[in-house]
DSSP file (Angstrom, degrees, kcal/mol; ACC not computed):
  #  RESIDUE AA STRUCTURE BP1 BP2  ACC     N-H-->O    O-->H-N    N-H-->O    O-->H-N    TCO  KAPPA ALPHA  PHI   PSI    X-CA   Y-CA   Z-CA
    1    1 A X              0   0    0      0, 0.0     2,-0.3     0, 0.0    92,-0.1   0.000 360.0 360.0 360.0 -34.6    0.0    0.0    0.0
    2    2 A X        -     0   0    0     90,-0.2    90,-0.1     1,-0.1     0, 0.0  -0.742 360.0-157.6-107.4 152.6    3.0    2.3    0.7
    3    3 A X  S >  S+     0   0    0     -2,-0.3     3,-0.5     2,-0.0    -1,-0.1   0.146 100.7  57.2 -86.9 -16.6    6.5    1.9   -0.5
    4    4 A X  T 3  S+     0   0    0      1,-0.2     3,-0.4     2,-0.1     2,-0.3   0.882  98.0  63.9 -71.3 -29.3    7.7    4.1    2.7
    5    5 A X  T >> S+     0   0    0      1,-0.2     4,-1.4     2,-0.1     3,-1.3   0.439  73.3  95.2 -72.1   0.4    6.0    1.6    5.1
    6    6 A X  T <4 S+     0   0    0     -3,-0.5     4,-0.3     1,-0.4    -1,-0.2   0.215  73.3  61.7-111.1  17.5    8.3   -1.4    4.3
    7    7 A X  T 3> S+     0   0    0     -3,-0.4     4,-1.6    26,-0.1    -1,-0.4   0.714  99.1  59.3-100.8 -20.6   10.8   -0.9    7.2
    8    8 A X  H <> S+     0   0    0     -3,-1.3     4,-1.5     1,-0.2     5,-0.3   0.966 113.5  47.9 -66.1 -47.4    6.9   -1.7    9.6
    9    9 A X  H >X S+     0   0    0     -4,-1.4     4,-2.3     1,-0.2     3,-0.6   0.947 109.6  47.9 -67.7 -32.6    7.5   -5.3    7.2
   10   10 A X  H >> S+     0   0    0     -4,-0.3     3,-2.8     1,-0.3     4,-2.2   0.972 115.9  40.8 -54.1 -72.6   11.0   -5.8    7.9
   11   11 A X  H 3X S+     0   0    0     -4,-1.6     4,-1.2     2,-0.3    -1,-0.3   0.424 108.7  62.4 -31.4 -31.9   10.6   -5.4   11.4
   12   12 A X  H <X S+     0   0    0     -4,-1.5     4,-1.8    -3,-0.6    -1,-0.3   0.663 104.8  56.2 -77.3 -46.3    7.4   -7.4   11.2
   13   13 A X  H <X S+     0   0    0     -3,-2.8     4,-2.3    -4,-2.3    -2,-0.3   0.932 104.0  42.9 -51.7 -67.1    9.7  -10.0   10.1
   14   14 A X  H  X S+     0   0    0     -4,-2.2     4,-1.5     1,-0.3     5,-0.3   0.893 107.1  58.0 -69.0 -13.1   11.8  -10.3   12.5
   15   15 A X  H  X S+     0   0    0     -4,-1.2     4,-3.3     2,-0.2     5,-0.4   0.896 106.3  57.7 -62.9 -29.6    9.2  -10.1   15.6
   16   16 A X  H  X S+     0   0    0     -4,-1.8     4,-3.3     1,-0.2     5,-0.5   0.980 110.5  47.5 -51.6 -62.0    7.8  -13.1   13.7
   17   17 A X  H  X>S+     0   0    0     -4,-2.3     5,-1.0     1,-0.3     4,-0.6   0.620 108.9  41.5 -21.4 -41.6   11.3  -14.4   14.2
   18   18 A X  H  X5S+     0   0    0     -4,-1.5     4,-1.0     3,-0.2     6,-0.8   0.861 119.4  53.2 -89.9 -31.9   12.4  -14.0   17.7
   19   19 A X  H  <5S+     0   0    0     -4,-3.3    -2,-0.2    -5,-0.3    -3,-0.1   0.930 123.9  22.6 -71.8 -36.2    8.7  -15.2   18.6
   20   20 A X  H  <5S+     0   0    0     -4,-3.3    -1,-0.2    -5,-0.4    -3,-0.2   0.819 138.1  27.8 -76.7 -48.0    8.7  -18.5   16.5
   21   21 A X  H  <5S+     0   0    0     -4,-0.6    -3,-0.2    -5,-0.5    -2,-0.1   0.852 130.9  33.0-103.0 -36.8   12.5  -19.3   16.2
   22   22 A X  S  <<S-     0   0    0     -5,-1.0    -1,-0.1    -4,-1.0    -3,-0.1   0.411  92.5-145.6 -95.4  21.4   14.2  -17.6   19.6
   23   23 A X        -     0   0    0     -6,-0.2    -4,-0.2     1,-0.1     2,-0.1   0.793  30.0-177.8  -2.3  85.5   10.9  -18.4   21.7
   24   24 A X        -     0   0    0     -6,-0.8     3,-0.1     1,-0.1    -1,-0.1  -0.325  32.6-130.3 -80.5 178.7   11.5  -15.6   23.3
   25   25 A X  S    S-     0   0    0      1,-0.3    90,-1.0    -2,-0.1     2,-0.2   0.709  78.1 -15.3-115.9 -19.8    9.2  -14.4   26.2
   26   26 A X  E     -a  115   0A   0     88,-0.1     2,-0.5     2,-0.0    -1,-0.3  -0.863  65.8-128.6 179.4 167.9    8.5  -10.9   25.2
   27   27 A X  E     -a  116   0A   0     88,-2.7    90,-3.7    -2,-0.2     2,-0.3  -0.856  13.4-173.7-127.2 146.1    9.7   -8.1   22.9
   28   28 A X  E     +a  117   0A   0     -2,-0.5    90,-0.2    88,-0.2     2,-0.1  -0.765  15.1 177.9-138.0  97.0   10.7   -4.8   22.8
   29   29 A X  E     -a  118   0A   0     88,-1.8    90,-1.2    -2,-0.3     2,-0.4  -0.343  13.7-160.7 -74.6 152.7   11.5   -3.1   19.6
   30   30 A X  E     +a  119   0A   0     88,-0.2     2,-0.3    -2,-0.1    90,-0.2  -0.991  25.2 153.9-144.0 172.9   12.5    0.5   18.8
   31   31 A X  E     -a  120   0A   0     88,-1.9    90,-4.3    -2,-0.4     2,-1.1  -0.983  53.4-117.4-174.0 124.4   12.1    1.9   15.2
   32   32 A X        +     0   0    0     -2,-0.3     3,-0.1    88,-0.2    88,-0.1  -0.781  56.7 160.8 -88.7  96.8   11.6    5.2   13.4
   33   33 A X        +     0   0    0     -2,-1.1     2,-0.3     1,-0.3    -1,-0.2   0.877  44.6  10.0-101.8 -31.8    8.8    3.7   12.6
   34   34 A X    >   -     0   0    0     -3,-0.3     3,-0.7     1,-0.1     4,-0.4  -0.975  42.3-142.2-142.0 119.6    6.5    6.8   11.5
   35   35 A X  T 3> S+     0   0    0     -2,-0.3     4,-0.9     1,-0.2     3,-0.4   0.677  96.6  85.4 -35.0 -21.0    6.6   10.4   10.7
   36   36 A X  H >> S+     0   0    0      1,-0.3     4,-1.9     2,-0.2     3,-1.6   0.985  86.2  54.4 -41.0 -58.5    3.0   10.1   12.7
   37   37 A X  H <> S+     0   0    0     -3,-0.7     4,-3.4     1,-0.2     5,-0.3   0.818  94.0  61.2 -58.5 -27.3    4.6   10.4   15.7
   38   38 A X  H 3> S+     0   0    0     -4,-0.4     4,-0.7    -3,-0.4    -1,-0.2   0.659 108.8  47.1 -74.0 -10.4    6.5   13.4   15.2
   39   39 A X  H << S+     0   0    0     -3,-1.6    -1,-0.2    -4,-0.9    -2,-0.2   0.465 116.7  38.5 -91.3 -18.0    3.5   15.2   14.8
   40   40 A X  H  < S+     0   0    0     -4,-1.9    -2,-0.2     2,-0.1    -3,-0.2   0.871 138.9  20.5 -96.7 -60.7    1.5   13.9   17.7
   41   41 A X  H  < S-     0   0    0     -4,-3.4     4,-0.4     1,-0.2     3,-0.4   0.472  80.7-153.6 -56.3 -46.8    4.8   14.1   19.5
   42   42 A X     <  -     0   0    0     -4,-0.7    -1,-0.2    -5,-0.3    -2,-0.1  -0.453  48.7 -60.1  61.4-132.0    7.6   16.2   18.4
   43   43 A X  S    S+     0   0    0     -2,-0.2    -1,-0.2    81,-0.1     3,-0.1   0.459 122.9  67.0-124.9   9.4   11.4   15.6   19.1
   44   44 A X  S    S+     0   0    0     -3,-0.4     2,-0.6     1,-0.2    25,-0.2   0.643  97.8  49.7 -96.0 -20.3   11.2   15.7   22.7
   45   45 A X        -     0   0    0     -4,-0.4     2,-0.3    23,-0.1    25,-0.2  -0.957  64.9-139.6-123.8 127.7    9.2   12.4   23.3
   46   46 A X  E     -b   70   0A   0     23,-2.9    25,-2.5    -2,-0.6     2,-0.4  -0.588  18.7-137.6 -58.4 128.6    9.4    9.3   22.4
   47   47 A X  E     -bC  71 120A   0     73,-0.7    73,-3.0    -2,-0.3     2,-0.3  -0.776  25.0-172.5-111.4 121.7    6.0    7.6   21.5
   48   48 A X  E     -bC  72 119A   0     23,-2.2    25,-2.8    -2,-0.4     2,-0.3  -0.894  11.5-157.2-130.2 154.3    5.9    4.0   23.0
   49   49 A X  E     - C   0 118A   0     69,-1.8    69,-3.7    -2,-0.3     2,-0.3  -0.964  16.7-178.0-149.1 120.5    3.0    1.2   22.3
   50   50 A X  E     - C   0 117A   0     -2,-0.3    67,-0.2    23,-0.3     3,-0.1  -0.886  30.7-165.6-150.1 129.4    2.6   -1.5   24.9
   51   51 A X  S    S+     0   0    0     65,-2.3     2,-0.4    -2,-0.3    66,-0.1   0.453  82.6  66.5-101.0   1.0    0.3   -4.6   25.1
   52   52 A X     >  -     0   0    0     64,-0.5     4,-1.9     1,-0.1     5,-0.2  -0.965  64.5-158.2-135.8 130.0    1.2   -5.1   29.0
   53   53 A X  H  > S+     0   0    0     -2,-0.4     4,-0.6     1,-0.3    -1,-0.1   0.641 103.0  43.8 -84.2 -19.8    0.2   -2.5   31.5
   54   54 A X  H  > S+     0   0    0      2,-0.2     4,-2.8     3,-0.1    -1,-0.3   0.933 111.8  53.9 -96.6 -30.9    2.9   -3.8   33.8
   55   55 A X  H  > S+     0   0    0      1,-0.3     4,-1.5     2,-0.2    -2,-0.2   0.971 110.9  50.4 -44.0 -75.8    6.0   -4.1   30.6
   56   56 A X  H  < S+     0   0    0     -4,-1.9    -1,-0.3     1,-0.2    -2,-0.2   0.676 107.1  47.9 -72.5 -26.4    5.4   -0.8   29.8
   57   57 A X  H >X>S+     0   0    0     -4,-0.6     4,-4.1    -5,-0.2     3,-1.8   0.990 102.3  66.0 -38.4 -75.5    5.7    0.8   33.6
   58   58 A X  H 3<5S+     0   0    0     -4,-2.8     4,-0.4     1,-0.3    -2,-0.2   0.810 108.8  36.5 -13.6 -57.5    8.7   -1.0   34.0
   59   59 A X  T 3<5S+     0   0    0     -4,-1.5    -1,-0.3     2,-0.2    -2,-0.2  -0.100 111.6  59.3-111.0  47.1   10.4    1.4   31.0
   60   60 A X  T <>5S+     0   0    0     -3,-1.8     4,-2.9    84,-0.0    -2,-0.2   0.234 113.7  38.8 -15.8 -64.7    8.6    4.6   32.0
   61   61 A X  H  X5S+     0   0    0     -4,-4.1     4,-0.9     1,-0.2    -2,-0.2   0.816 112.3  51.6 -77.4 -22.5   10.1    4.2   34.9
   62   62 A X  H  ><S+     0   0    0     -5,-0.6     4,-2.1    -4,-0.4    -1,-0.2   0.909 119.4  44.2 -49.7 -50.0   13.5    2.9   33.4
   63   63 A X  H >>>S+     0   0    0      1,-0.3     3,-1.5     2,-0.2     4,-1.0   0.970 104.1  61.2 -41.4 -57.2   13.2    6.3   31.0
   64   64 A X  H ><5S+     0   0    0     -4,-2.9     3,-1.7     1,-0.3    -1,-0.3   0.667 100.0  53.4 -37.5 -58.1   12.3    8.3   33.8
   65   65 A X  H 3<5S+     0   0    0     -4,-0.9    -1,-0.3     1,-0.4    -2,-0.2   0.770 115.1  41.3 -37.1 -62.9   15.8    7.4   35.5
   66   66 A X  H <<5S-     0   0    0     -4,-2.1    -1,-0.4    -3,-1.5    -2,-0.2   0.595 110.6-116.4 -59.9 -22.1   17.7    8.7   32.3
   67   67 A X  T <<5 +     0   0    0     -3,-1.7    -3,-0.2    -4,-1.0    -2,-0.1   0.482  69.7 138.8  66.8  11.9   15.8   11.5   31.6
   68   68 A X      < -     0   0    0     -5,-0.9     2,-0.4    -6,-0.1    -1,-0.2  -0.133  48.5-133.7 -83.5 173.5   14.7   10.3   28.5
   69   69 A X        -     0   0    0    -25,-0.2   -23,-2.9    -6,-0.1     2,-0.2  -0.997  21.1-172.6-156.8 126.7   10.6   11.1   28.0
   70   70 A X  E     -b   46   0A   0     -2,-0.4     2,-0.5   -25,-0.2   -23,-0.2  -0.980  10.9-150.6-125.2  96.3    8.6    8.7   26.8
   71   71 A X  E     -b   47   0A   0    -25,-2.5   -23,-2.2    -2,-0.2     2,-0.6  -0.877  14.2-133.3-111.3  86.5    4.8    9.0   25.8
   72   72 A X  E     -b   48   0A   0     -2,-0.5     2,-0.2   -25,-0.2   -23,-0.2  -0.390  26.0-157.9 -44.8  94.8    1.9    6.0   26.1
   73   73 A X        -     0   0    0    -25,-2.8   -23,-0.3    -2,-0.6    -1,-0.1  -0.567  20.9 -98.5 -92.8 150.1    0.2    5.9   23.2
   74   74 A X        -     0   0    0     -2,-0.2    -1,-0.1     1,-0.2     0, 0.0   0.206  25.2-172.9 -61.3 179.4   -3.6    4.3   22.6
   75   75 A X        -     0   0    0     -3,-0.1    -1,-0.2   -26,-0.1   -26,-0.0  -0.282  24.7-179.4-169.3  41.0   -3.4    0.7   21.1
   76   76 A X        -     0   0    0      1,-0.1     3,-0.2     3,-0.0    29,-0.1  -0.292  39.9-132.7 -61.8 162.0   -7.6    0.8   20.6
   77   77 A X  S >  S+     0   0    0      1,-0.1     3,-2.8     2,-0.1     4,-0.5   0.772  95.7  80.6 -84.6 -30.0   -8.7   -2.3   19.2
   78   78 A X  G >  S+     0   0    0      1,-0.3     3,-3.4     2,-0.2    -1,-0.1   0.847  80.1  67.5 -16.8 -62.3  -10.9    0.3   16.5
   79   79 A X  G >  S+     0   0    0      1,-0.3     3,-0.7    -3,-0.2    -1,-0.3   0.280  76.8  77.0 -89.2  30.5   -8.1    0.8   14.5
   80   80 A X  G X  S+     0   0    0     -3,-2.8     3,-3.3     1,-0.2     4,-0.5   0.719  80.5  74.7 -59.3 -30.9   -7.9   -2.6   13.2
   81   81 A X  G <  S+     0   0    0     -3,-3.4     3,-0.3    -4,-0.5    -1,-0.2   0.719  90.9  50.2 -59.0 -17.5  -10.5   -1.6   11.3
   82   82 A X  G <  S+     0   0    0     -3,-0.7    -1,-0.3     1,-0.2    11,-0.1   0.148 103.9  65.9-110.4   6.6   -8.0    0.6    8.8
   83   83 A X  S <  S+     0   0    0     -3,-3.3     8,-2.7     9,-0.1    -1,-0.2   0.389  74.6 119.5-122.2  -2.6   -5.9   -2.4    8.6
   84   84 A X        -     0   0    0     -4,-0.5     2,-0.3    -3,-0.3     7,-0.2  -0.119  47.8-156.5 -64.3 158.9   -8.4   -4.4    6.8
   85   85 A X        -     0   0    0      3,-0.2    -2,-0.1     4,-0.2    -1,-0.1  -0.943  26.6-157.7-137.8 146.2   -7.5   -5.7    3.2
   86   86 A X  S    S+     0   0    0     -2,-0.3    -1,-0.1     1,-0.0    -2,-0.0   0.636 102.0  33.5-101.2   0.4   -9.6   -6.7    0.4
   87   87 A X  S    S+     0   0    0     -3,-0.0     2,-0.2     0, 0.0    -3,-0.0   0.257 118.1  28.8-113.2  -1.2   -6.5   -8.8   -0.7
   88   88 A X  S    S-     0   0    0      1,-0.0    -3,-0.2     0, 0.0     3,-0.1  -0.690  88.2 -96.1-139.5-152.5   -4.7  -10.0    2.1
   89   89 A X  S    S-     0   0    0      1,-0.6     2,-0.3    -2,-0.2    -4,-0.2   0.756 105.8  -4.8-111.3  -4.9   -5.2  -10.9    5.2
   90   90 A X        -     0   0    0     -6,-0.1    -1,-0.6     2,-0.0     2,-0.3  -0.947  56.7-125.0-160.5 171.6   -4.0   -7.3    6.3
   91   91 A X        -     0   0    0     -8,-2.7     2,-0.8    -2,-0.3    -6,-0.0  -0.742  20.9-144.8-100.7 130.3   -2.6   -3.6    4.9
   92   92 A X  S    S+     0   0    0     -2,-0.3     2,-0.2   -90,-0.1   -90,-0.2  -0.578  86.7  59.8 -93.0  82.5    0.5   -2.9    6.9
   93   93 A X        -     0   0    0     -2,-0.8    -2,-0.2   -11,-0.1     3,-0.1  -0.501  57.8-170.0 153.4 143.1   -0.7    1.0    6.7
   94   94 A X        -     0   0    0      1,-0.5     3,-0.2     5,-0.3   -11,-0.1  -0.006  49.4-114.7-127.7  23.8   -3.8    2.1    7.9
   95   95 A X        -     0   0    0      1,-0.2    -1,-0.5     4,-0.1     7,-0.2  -0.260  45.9 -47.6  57.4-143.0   -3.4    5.4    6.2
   96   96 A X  S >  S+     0   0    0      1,-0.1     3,-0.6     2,-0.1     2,-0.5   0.842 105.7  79.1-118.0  12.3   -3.0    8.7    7.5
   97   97 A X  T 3  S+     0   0    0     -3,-0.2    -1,-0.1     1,-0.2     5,-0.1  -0.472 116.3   5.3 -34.6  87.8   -5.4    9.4   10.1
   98   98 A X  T 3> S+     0   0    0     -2,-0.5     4,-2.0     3,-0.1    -1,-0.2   0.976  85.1 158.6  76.6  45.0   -4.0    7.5   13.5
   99   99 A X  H <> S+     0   0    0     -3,-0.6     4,-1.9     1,-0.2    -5,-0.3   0.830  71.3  51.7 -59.1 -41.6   -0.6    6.6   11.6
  100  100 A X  H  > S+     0   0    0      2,-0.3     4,-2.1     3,-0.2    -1,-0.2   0.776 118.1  38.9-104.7 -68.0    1.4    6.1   14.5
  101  101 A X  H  > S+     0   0    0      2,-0.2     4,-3.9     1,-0.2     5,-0.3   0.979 113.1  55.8 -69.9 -42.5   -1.6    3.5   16.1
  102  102 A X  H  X S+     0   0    0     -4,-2.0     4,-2.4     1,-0.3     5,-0.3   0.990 111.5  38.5 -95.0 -42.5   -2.3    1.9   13.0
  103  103 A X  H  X S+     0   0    0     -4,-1.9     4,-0.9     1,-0.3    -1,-0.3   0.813 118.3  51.0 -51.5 -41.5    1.5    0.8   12.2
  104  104 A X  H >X S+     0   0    0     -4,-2.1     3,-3.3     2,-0.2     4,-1.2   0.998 110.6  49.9 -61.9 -67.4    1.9    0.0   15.9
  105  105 A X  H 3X S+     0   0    0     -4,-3.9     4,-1.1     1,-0.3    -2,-0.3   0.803 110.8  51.3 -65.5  -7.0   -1.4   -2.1   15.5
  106  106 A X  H 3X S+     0   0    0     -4,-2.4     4,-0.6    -5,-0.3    -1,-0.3   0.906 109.6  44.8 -74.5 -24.8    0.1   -3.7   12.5
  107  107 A X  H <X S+     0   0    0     -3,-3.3     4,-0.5    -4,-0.9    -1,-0.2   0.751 102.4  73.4-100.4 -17.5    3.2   -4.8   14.2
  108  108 A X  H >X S+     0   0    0     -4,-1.2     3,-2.6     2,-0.2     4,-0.7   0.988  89.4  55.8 -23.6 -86.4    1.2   -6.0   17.3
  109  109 A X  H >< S+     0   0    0     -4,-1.1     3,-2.0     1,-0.3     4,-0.5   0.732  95.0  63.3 -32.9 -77.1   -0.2   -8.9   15.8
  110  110 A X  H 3< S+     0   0    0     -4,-0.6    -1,-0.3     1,-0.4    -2,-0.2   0.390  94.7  64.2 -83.0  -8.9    3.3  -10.4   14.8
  111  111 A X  H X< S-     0   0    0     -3,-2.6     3,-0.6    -4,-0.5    -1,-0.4   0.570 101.7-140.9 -82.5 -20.6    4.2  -10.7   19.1
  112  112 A X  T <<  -     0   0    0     -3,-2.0    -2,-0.1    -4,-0.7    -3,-0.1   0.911  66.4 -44.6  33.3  43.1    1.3  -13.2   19.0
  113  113 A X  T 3  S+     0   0    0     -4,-0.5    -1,-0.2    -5,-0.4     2,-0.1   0.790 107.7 135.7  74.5  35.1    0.0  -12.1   22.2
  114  114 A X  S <  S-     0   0    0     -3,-0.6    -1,-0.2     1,-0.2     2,-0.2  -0.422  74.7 -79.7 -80.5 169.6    3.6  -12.0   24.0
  115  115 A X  E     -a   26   0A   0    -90,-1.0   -88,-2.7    -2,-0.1     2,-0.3  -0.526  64.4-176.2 -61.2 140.6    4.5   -8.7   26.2
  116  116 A X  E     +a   27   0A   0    -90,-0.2   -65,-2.3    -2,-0.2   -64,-0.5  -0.938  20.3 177.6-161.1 140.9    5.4   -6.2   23.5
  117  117 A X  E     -aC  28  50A   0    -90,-3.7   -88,-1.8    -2,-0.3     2,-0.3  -0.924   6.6-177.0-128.2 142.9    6.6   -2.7   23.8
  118  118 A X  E     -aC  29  49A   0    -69,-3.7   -69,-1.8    -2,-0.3     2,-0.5  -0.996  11.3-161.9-135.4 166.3    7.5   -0.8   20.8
  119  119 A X  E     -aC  30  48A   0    -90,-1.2   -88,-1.9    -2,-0.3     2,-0.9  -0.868  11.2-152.0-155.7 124.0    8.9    2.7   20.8
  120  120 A X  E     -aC  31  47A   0    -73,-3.0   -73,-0.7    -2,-0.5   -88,-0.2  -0.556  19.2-178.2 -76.4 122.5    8.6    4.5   17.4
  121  121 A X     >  +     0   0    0    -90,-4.3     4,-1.8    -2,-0.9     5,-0.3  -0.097  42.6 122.0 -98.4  40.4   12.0    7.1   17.9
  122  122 A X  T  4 S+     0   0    0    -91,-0.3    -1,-0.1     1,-0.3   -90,-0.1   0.505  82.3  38.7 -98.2   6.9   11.4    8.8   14.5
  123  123 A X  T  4 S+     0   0    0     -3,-0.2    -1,-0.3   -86,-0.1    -2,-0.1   0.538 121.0  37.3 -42.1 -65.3   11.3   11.9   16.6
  124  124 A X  T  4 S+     0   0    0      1,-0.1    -2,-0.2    -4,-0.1   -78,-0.1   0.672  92.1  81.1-110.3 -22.7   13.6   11.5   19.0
  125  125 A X  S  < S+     0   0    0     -4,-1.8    13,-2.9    13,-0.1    14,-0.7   0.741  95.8  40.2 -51.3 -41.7   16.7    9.7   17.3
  126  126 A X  E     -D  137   0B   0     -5,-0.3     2,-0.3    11,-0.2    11,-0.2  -0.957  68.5-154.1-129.8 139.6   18.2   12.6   15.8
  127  127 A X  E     +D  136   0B   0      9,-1.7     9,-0.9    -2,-0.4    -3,-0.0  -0.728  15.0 176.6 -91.8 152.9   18.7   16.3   17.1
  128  128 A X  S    S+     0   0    0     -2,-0.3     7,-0.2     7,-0.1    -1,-0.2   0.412  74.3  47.7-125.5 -45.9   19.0   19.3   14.9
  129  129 A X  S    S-     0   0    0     -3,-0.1     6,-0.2     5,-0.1     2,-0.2   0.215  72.4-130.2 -89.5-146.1   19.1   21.3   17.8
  130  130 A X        +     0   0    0      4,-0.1     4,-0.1     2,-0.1    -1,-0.1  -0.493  65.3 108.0-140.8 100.7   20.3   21.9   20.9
  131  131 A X  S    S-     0   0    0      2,-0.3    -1,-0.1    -2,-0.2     3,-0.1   0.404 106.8  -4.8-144.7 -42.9   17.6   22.5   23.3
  132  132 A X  S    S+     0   0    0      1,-0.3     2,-0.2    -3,-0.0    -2,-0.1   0.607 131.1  23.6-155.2   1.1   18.0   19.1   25.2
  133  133 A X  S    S-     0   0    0     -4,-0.1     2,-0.3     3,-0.0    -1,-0.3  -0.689  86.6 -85.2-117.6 175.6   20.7   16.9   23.4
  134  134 A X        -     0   0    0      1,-0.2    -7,-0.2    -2,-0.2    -4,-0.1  -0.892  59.1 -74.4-105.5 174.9   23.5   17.5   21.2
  135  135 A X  S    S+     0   0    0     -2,-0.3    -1,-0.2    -6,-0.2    -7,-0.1   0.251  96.5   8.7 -69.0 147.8   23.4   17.9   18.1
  136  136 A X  E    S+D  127   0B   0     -9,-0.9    -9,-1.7    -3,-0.1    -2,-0.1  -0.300 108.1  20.3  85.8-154.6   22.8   14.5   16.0
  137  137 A X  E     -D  126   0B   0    -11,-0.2   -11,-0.2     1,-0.1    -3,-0.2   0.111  54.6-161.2 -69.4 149.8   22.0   11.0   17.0
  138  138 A X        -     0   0    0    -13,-2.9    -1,-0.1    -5,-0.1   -12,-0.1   0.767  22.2-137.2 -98.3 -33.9   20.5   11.1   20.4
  139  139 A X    >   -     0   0    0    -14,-0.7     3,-0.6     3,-0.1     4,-0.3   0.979  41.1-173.6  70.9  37.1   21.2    7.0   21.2
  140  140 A X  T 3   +     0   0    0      1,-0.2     2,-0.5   -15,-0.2    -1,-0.1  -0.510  53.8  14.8 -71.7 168.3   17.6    7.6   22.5
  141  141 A X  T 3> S+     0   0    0      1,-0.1     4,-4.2    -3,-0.1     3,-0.5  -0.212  93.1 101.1  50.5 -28.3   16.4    4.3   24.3
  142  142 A X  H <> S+     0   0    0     -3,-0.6     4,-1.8    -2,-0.5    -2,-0.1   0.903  86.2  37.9 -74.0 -47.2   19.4    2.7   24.7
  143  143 A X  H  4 S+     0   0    0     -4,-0.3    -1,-0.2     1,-0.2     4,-0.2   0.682 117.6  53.9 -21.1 -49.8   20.0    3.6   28.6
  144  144 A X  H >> S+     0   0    0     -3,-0.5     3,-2.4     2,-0.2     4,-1.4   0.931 106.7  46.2 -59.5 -76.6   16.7    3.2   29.2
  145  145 A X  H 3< S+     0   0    0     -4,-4.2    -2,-0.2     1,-0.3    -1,-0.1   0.673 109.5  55.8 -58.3 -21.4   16.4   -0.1   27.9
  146  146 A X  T 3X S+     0   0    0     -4,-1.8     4,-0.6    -5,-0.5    -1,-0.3   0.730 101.8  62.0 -98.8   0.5   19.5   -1.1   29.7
  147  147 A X  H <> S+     0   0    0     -3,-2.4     4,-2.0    -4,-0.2    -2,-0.2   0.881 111.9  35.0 -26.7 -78.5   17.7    0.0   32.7
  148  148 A X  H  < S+     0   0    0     -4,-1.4     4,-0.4     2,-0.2    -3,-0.2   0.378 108.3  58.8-107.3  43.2   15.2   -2.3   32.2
  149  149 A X  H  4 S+     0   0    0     -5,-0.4     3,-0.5     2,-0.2    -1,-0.2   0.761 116.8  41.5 -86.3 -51.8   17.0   -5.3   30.8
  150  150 A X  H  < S+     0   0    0     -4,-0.6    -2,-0.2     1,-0.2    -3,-0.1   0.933 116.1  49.9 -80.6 -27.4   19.1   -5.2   34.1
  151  151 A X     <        0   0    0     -4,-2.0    -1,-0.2     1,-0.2    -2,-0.2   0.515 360.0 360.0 -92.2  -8.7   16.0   -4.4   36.4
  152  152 A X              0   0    0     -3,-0.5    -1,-0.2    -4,-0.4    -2,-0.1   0.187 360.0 360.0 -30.4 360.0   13.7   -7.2   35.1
């Protein structure tokens, strides 16, 4: 449906992977996954999508530590609806109304109802200014995430 969308497949890919081949026990991706976010967002927060109330505390509170800023975004069951296909068995774009949600709901489904956090950085990855990084890639998450990797 998109030729921009096709990093959402890659990625799509590989949750299939770790879920199927490394049985892992939950996942947490990060991705510039959407320009969506940078509009609901900006460049100061990161926009994160969580199927588990307790995962996603866990790194909020990891961010919080770093100072990194982190934003819970909806994950309604609604916007499935935009994800419907009349030729497959879904469109990994849900257009551009709720971009942000509908590419998170797409990549949902491929966790097959594991904890799964994702946290779109297309935002937050790179500075052009200097306002609260410096300039250029920001390494956003990675503290964070080793926060809660070790606090698990």
């Amino acid at each position: 449906m998109n030729t921009d969308a096709e990093g959402r497949l890659a990625l799509a890919d590989a949750i299939t992977y770790a879920v199927r081949n490394e049985k892992v026990t939950e996942i947490v991706d990060v991705a510039t996954l959407t320009g969506a976010i940078m509009v609901a967002l900006g460049s100061l927060t990161t926009g994160v999508f969580s199927n588990c109330d307790e995962k996603y505390s866990m790194l909020e509170d990891a961010s919080r530590l770093h100072g990194e800023k982190v934003w819970r975004m909806p994950l309604f069951d609604e916007y499935n609806e935009q994800l419907k296909s009349t030729v497959a068995d879904i469109k990994h774009t849900g257009g551009r109304m709720g971009g942000s949600i509908t590419a998170a709901k797409f990549l949902e489904g491929f966790a097959e109802g594991l904890p799964w956090i994702h946290m779109d950085i297309a935002g937050t990855s790179f500075n052009s200014s200097v306002k609260w990084v410096k300039k250029g890639a920001t390494g956003v998450g990675v503290k964070a995430l080793y926060s809660y990797v070790k606090n698990r």
